[in-house]
ChimeraX commands (.cxc) that place a marker at each C-alpha (Angstrom):
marker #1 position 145.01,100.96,96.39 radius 0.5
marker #1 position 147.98,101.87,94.32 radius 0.5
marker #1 position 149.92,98.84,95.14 radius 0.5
marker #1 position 147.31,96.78,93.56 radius 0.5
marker #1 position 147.09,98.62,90.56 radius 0.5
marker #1 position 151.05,98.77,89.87 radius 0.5
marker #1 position 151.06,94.97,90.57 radius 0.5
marker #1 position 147.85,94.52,87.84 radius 0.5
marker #1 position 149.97,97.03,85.34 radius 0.5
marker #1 position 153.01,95.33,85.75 radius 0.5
marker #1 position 151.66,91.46,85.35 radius 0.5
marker #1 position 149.39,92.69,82.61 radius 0.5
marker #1 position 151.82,91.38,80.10 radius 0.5
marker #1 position 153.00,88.18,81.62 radius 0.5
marker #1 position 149.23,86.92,82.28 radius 0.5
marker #1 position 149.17,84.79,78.74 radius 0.5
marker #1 position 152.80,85.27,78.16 radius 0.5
marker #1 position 153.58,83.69,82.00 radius 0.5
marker #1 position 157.41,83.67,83.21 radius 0.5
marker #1 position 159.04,81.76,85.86 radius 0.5
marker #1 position 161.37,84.32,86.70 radius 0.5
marker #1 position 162.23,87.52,89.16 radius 0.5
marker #1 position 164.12,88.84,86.48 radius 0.5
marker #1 position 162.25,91.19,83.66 radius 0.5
marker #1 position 161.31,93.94,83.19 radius 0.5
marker #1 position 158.80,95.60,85.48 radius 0.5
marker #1 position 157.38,98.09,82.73 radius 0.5
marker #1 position 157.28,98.33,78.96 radius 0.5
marker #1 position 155.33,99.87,76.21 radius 0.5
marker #1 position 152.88,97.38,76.10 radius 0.5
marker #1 position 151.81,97.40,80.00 radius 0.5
marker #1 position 148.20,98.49,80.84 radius 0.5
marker #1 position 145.78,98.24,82.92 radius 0.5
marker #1 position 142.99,95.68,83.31 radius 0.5
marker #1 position 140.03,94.64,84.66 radius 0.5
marker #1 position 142.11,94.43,88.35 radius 0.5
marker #1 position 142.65,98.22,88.35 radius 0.5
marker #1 position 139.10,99.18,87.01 radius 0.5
marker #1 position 137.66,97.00,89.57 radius 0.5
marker #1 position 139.79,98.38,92.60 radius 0.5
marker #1 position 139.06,102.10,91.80 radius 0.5
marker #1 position 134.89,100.61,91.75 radius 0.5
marker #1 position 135.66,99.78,95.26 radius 0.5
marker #1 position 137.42,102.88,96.28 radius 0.5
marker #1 position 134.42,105.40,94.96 radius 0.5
marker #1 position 132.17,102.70,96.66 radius 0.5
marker #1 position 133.59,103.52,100.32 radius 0.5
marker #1 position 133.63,107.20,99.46 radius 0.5
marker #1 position 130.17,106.91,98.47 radius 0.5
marker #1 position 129.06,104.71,101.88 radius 0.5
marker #1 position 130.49,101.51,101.66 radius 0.5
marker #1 position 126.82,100.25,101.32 radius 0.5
marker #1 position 125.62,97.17,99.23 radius 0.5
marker #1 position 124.08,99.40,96.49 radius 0.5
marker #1 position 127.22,101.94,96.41 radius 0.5
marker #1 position 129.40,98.64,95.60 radius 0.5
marker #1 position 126.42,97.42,93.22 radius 0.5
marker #1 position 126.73,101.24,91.09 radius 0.5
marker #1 position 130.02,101.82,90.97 radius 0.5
marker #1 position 130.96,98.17,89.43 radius 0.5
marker #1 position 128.32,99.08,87.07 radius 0.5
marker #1 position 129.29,102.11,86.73 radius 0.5
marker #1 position 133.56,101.72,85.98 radius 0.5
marker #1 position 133.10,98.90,84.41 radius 0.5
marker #1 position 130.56,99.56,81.74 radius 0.5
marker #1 position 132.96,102.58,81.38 radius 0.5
marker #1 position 135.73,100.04,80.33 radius 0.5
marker #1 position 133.58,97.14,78.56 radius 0.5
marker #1 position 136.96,95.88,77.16 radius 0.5
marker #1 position 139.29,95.75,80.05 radius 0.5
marker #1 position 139.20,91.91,80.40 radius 0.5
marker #1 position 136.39,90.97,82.79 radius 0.5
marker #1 position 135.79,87.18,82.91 radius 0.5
marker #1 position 132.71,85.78,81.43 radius 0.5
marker #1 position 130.25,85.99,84.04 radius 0.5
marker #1 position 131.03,89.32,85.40 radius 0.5
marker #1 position 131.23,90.81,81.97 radius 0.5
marker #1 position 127.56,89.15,81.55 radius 0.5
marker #1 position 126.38,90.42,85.24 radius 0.5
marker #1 position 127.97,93.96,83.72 radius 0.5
marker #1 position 125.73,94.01,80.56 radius 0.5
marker #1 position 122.61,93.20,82.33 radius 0.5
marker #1 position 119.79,95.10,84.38 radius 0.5
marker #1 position 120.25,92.58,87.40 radius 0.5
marker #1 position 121.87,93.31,91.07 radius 0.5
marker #1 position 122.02,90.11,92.36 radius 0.5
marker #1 position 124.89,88.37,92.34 radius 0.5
marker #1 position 126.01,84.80,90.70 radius 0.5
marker #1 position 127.97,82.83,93.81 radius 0.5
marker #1 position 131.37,83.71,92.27 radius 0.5
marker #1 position 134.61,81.96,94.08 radius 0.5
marker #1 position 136.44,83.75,91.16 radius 0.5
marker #1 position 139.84,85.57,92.35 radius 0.5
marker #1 position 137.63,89.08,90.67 radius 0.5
marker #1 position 136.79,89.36,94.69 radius 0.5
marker #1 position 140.27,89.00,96.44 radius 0.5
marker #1 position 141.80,91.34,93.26 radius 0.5
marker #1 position 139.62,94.37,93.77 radius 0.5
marker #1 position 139.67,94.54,98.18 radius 0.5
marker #1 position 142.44,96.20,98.46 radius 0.5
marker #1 position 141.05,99.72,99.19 radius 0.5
marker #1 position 138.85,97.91,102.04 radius 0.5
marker #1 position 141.94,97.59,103.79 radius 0.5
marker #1 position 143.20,101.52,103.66 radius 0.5
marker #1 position 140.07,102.80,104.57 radius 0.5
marker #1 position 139.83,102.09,108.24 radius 0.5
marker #1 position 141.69,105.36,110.27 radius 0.5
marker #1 position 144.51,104.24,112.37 radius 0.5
marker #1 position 144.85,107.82,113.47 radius 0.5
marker #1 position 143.82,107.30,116.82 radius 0.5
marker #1 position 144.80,103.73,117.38 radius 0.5
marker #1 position 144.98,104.41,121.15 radius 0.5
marker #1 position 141.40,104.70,121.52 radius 0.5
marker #1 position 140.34,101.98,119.51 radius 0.5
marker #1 position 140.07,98.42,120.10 radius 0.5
marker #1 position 142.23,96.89,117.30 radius 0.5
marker #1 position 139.61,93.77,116.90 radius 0.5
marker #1 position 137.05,96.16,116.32 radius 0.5
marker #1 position 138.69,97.18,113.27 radius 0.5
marker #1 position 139.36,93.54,111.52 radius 0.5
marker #1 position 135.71,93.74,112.21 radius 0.5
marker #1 position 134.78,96.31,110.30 radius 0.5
marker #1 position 137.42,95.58,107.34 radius 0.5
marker #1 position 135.92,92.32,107.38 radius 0.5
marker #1 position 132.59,93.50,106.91 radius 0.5
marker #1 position 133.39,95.80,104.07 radius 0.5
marker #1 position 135.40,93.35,102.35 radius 0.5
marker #1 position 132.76,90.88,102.44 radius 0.5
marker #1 position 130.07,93.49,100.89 radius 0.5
marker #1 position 132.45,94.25,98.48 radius 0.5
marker #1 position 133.01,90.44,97.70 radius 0.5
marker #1 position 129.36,89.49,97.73 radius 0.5
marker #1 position 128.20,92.07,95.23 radius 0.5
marker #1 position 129.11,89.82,92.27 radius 0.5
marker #1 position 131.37,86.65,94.39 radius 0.5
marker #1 position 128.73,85.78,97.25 radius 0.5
marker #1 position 130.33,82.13,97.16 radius 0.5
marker #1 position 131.84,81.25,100.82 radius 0.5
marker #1 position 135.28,81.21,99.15 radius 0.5
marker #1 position 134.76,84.51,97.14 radius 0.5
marker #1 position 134.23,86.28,100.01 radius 0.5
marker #1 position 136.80,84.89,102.24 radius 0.5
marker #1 position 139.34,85.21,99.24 radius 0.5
marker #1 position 138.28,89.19,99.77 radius 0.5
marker #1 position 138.71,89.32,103.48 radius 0.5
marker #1 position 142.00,87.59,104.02 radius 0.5
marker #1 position 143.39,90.08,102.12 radius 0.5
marker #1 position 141.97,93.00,103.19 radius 0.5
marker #1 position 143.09,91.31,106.84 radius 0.5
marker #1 position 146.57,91.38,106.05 radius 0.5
marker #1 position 146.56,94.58,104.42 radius 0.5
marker #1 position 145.31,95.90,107.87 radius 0.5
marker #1 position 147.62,93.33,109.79 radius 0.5
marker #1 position 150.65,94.90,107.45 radius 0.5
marker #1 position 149.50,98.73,108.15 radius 0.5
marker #1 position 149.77,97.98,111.86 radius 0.5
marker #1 position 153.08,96.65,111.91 radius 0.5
marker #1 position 154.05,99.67,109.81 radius 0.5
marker #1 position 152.15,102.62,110.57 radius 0.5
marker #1 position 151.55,102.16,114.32 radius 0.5
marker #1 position 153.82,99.64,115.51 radius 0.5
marker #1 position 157.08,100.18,113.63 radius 0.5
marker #1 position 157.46,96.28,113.30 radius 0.5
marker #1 position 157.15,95.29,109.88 radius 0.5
marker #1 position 159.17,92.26,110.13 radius 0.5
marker #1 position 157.00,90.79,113.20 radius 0.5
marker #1 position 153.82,91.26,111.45 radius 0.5
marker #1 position 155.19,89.75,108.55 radius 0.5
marker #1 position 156.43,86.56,110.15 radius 0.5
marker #1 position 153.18,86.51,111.90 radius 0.5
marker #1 position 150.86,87.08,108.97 radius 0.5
marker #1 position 151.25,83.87,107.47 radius 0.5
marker #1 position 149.80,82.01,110.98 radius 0.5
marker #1 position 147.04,84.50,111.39 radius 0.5
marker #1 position 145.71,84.00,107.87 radius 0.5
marker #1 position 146.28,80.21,108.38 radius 0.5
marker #1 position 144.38,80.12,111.36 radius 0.5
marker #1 position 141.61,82.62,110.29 radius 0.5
marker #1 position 140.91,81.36,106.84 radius 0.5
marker #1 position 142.24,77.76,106.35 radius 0.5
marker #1 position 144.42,78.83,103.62 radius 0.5
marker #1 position 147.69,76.50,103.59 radius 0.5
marker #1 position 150.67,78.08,103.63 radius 0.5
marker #1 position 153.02,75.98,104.09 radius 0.5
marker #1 position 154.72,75.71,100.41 radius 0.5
marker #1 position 157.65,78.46,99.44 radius 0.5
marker #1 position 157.21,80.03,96.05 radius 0.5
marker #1 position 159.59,77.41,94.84 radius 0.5
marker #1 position 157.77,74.93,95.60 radius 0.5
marker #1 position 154.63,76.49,93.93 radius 0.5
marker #1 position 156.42,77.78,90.65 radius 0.5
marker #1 position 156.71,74.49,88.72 radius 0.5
marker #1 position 152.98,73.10,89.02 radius 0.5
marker #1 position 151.09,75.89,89.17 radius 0.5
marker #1 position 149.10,77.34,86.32 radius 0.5
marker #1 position 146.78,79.51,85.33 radius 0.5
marker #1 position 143.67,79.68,88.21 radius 0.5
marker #1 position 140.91,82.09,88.75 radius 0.5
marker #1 position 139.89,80.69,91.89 radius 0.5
marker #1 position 140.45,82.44,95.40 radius 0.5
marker #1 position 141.18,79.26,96.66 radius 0.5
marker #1 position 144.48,79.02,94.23 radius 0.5
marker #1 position 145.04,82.47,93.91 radius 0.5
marker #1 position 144.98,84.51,97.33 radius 0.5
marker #1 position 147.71,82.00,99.35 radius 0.5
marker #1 position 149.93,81.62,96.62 radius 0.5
marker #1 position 149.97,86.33,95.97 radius 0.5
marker #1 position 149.98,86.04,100.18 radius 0.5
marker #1 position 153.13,83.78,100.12 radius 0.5
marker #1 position 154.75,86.04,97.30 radius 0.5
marker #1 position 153.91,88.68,99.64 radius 0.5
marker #1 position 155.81,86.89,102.88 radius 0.5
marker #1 position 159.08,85.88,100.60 radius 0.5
marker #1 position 159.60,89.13,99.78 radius 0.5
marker #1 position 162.23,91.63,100.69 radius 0.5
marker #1 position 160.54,95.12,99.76 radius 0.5
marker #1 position 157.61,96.35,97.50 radius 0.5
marker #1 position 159.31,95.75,94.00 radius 0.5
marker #1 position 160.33,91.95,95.30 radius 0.5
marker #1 position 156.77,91.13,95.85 radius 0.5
marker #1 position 155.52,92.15,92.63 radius 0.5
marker #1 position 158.25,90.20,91.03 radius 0.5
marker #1 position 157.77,86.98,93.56 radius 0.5
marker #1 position 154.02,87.28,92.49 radius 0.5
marker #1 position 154.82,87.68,88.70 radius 0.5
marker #1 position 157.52,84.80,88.82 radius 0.5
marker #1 position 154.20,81.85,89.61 radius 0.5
marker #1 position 152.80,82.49,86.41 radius 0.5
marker #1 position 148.89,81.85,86.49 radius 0.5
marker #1 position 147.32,84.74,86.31 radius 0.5
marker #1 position 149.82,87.29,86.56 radius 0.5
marker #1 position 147.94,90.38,87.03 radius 0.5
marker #1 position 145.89,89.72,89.75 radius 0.5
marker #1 position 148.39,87.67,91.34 radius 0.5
marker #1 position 150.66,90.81,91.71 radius 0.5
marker #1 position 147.45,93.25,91.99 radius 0.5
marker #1 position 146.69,91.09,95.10 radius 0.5
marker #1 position 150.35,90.92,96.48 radius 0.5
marker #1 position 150.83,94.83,95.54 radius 0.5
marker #1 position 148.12,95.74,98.09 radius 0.5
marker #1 position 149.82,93.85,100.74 radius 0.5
marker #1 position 153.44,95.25,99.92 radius 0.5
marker #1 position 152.34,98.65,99.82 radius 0.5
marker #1 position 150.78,98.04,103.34 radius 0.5
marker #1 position 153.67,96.62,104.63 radius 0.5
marker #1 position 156.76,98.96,102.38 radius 0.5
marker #1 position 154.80,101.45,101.02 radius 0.5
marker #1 position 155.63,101.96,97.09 radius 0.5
marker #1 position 159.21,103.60,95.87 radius 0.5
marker #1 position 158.32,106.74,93.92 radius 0.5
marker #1 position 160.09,105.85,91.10 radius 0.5
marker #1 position 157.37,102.81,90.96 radius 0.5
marker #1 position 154.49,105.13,91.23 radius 0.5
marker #1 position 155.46,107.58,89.05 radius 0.5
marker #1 position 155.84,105.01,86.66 radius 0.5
marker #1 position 152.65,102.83,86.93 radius 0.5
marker #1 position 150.28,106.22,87.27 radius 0.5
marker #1 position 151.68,107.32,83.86 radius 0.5
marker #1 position 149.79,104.42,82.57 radius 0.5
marker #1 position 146.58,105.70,83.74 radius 0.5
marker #1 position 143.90,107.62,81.93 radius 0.5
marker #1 position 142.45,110.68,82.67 radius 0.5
marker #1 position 139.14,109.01,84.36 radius 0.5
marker #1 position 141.28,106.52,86.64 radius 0.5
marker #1 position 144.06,108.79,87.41 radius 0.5
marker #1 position 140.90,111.41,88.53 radius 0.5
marker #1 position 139.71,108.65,90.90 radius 0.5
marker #1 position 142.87,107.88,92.45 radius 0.5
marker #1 position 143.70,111.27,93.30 radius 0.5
marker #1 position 139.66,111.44,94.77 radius 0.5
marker #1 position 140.68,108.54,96.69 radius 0.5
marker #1 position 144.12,110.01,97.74 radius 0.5
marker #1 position 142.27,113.20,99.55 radius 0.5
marker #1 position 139.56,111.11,100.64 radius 0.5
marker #1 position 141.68,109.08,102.78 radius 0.5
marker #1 position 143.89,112.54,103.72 radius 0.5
marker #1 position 140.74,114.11,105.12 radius 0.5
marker #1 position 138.82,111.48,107.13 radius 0.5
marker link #1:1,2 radius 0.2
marker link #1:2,3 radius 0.2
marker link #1:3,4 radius 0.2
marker link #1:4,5 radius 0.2
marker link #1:5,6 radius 0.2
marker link #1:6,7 radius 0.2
marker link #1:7,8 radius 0.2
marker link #1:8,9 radius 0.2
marker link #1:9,10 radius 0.2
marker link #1:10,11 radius 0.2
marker link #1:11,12 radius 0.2
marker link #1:12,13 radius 0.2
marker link #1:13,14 radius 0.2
marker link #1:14,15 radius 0.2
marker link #1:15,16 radius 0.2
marker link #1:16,17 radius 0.2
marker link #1:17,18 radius 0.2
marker link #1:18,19 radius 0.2
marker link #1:19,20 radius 0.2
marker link #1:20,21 radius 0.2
marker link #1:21,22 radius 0.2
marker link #1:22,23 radius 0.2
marker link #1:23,24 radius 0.2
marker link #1:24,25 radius 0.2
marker link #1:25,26 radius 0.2
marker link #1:26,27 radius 0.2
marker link #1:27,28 radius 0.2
marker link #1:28,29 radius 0.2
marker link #1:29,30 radius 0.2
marker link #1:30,31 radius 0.2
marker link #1:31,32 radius 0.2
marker link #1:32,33 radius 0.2
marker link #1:33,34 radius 0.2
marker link #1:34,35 radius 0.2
marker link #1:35,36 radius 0.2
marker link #1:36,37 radius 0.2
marker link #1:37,38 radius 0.2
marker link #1:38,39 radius 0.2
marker link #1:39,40 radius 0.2
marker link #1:40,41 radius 0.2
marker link #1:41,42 radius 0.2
marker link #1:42,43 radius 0.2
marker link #1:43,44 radius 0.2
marker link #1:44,45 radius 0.2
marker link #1:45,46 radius 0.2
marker link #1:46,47 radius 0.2
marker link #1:47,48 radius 0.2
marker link #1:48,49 radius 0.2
marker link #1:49,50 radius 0.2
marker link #1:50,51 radius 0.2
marker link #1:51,52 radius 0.2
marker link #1:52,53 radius 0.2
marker link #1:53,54 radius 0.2
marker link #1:54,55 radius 0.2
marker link #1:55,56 radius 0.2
marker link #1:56,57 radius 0.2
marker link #1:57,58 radius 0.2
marker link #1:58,59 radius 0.2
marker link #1:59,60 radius 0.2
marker link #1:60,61 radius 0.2
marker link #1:61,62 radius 0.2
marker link #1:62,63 radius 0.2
marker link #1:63,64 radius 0.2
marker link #1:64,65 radius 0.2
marker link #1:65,66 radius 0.2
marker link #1:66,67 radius 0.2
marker link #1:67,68 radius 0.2
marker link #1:68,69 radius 0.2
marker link #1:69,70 radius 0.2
marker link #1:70,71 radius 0.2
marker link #1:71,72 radius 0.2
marker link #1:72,73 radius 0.2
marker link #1:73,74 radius 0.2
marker link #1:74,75 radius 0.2
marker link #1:75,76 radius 0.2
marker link #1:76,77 radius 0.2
marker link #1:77,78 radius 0.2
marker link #1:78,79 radius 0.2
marker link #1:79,80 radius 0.2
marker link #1:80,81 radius 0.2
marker link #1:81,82 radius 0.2
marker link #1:82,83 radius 0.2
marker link #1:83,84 radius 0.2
marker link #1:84,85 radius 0.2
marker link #1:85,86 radius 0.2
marker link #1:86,87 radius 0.2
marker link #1:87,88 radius 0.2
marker link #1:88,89 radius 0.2
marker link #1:89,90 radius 0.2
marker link #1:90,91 radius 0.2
marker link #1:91,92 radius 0.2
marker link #1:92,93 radius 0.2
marker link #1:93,94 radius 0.2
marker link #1:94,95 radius 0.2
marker link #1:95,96 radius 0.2
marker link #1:96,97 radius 0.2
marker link #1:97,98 radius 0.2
marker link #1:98,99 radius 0.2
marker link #1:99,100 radius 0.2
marker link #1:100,101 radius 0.2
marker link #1:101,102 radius 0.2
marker link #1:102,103 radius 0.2
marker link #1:103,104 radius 0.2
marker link #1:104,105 radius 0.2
marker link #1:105,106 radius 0.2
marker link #1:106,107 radius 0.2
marker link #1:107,108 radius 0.2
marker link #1:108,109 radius 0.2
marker link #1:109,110 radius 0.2
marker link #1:110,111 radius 0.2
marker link #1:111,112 radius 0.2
marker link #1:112,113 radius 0.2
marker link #1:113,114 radius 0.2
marker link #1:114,115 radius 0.2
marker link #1:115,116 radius 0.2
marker link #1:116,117 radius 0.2
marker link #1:117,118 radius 0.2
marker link #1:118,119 radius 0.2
marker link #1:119,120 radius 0.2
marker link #1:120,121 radius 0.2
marker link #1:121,122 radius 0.2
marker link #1:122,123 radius 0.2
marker link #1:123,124 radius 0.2
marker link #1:124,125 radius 0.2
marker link #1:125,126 radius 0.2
marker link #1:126,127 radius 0.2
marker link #1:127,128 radius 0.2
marker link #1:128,129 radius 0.2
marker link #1:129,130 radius 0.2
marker link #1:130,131 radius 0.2
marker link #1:131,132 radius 0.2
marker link #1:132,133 radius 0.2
marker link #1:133,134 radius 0.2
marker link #1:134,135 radius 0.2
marker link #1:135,136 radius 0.2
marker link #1:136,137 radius 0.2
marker link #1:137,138 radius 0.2
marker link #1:138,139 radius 0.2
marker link #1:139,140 radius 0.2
marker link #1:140,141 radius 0.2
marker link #1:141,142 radius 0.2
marker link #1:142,143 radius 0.2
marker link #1:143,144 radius 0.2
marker link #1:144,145 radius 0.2
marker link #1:145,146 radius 0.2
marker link #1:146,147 radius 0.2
marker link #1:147,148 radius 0.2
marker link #1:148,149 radius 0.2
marker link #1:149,150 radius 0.2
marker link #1:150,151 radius 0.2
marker link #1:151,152 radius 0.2
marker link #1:152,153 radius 0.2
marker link #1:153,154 radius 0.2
marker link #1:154,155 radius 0.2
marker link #1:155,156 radius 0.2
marker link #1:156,157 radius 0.2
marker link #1:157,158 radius 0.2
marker link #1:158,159 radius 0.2
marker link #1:159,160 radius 0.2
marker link #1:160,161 radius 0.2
marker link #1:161,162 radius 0.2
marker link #1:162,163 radius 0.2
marker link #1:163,164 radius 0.2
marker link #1:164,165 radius 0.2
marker link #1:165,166 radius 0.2
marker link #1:166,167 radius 0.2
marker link #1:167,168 radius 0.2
marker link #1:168,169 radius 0.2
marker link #1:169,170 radius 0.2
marker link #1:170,171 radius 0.2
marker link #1:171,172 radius 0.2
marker link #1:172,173 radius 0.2
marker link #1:173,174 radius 0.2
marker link #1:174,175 radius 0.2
marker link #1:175,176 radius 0.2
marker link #1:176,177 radius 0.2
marker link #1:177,178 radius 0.2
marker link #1:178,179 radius 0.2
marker link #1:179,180 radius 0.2
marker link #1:180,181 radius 0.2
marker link #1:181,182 radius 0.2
marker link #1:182,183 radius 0.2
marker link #1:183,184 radius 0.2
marker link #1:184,185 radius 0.2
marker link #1:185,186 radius 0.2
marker link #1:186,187 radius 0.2
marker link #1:187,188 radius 0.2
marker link #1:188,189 radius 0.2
marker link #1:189,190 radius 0.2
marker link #1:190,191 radius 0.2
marker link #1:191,192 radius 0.2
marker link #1:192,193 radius 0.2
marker link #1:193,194 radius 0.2
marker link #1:194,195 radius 0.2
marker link #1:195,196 radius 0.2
marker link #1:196,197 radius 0.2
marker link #1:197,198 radius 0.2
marker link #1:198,199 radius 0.2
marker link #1:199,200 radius 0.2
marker link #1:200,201 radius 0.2
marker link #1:201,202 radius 0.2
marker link #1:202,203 radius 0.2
marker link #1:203,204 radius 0.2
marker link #1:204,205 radius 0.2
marker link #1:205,206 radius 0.2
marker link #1:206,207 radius 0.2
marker link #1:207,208 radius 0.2
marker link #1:208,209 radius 0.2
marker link #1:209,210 radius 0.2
marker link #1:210,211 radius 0.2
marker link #1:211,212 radius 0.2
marker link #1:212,213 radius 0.2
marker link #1:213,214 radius 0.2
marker link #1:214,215 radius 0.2
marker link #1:215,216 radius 0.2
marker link #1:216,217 radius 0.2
marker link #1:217,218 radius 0.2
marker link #1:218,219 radius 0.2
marker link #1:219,220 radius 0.2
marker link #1:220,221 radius 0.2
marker link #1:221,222 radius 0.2
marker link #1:222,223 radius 0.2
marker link #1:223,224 radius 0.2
marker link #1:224,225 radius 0.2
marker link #1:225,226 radius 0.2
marker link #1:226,227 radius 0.2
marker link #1:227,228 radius 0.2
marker link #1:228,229 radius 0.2
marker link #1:229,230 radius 0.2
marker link #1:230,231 radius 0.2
marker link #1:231,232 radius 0.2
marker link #1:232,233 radius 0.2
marker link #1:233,234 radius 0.2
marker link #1:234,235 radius 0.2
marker link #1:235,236 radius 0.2
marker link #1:236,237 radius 0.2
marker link #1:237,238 radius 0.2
marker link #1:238,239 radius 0.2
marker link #1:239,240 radius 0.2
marker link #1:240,241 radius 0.2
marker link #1:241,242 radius 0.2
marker link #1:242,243 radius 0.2
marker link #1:243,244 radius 0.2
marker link #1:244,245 radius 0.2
marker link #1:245,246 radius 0.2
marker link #1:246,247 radius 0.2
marker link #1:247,248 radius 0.2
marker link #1:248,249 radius 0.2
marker link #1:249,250 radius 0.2
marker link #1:250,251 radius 0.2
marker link #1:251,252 radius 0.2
marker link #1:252,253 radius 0.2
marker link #1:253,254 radius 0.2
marker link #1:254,255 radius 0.2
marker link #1:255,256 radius 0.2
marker link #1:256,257 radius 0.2
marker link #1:257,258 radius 0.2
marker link #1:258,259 radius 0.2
marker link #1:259,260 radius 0.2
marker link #1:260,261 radius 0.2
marker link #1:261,262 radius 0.2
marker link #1:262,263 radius 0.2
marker link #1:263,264 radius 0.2
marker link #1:264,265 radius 0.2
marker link #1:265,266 radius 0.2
marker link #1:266,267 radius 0.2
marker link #1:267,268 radius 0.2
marker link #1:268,269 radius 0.2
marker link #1:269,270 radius 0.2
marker link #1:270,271 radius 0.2
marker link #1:271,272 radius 0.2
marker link #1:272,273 radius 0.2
marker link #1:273,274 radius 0.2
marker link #1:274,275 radius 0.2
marker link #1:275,276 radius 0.2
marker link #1:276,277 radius 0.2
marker link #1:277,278 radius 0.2
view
């Protein structure tokens, strides 16, 4: 989930302050983290907890009643502050933003023995309780589980197969065909019209695209920054692809964890030797 949460730290300060460039800065003093990184470490505890629909329901209480001013929009900072666990038929981009651990937690250990379908399956069904805890509209949850797909798709090509480049090319098709999403447009095609969105349905292609344009880890998060919109979750959504697909240059994480406080840094390292021991 780290690639999501250097891509939320990073577009933090270009989300109202948007840029139409690759070239900035990827840190500086004002860089934090937001409602994207809160929300992806409610998922991760939510897994380690059972992945069931209550687990997801208490641990988005839970983190983000624990950081009531990270920048929630208005009806999940509402469903926050109130006693109810039902959710509101969200197509908000909250769903796709926070996914990303969905797509680390399946084991691709022993890939030999498994049927490969079998695990889209399961990421899909995580994904889609994690979506439809808050964002139980069609397109909230299949904002959530296109990305979590090609997080998985990614971690194939690089952790089993060795062929990065394949899945990549072929990731764009797949998510096409599986979801409806057009991808057709390059990011410079995108860059001059598009503006700020919180939908799935102009969020997740357009952080998917920045994902396929990109070169390595730190070119995604800049492709993803360089739309404008909503720069944080853009590049939080990206980041979880990219680190799938690159994993994340040291110097990157080293960086973005110093930004963390003591409770989120905690639950990323949880996370970190949950995944190392099952």
């Amino acid at each position: 989930m780290l690639g999501a949460m250097v891509g939320d730290i990073i577009g933090s300060v270009y989300e109202w302050n948007n840029i139409r460039t690759k070239d900035f800065p990827l840190f500086a003093a004002r860089s934090f983290f937001t409602d994207d990184t809160v929300m992806t470490i409610a998922v991760a505890e939510a897994l380690m907890n059972g992945g069931k629909s209550d687990d997801f329901i208490d641990a988005m209480k839970k983190w983000g009643r624990k950081y009531p001013s990270a920048g929630y929009g208005m009806q999940f900072g509402a469903w926050l502050d109130s006693d109810s666990r039902e959710p509101y038929n969200s197509w908000g981009n909250g769903s796709a933003m926070r996914v990303s651990p969905v797509g680390f937690f399946v084991d691709l250990r022993n890939i030999e023995t498994i049927d490969r379908e079998s695990l889209f399956a399961k990421v899909r069904e995580l994904s889609m309780r994690s979506a439809e805890t808050t964002h139980n509209h069609p397109e909230g949850i299949k904002g959530a589980q296109a990305v979590a797909d090609a997080i998985l798709h990614m971690r194939l090509g690089r952790e089993v197969d060795g062929n990065v480049e394949e899945r990549k090319a072929s990731l764009g098709s797949l998510i096409e065909a599986r979801y409806g999403y057009d991808l057709s447009r390059t990011l410079d095609e995108i860059r001059p019209a598009y503006s700020f969105n919180e939908s799935c349905q102009e969020t997740v292609p357009e952080a998917i695209t920045a994902f396929i344009e990109s070169t390595d880890f730190e070119d995604a998060i800049r492709n993803a920054v360089s739309l404008g919109g909503d720069s944080d979750t853009l590049a939080a959504i990206t980041g979880g692809i990219a680190e799938a697909a690159y994993g994340i240059p040291k110097d990157i994480a080293d960086r973005a964890l110093g930004y963390l406080d003591a409770s989120t840094r905690e639950a990323y390292d949880r996370w970190c030797g949950f995944l190392m021991k099952n």
